[in-house]
N, C-alpha and C positions, 0 to 999 in steps of 0.2 A: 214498622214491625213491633216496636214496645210501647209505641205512643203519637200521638201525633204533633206533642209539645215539648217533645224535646230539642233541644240546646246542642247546637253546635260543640262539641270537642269535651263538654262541661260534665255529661252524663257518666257517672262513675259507677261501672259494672261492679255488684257483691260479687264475682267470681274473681279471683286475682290472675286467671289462667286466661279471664277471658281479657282484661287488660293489660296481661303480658302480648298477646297477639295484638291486640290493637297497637300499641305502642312501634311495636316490629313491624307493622305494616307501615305504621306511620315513618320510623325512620328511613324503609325503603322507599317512600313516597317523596320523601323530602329528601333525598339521595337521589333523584330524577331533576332535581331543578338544579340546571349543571350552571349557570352565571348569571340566573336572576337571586335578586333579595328573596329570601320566603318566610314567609309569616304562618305562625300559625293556623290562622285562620285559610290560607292558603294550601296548606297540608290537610286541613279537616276538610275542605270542600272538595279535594281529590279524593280523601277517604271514603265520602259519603258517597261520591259518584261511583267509585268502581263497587261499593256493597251496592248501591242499588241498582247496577246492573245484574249483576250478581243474584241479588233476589227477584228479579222481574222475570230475569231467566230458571229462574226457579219453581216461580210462579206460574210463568206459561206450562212449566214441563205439571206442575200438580194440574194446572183446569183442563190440559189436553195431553193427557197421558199415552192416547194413541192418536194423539195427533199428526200433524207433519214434521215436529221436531224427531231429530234421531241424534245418536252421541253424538255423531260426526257431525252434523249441524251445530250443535249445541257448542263444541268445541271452538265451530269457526265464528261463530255468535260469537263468541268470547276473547278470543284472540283477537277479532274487528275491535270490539269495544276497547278493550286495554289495550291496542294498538290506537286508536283514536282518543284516548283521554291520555297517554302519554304523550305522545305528540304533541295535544294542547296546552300540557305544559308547558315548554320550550320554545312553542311559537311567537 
């Protein structure tokens, strides 16, 4: 979305509102890993996986606007996915 060389966890947003959210996500993220070690690097790679479901799911809805996706779809698209990347957490 801002590049295609950026760096894991290192890219430091000018907006401080938008690295307040990051940060929050991230300690929700690493608040999932309930008896494993977690590493930063660990937390950044669940971050980056549930934003790009996030945008892919977003993406689909911009190139097929009257596609086959509907809210309700879209909803369960989303719940699959973040029900599927937390899980892999813990497993």
């Amino acid at each position: 979305m801002y590049g295609v060389d950026m760096v894991c966890c290192t890219v430091k947003n000018s907006m401080q509102e938008a690295e307040q959210v990051s940060n929050m996500l991230g300690d929700v993220i690493e608040s999932l890993f309930e008896k494993k070690p977690v590493s930063e690097n660990d937390i950044c790679m669940k971050y980056y996986t549930y934003w790009s479901i996030i945008h892919g799911l977003i993406s689909i809805n911009l190139v097929r606007p009257n596609g086959r996706t509907t809210d309700e779809l879209n909803q369960q698209i989303l719940k699959d996915a973040i029900k599927g990347i937390t899980l892999s957490i813990n497993s």
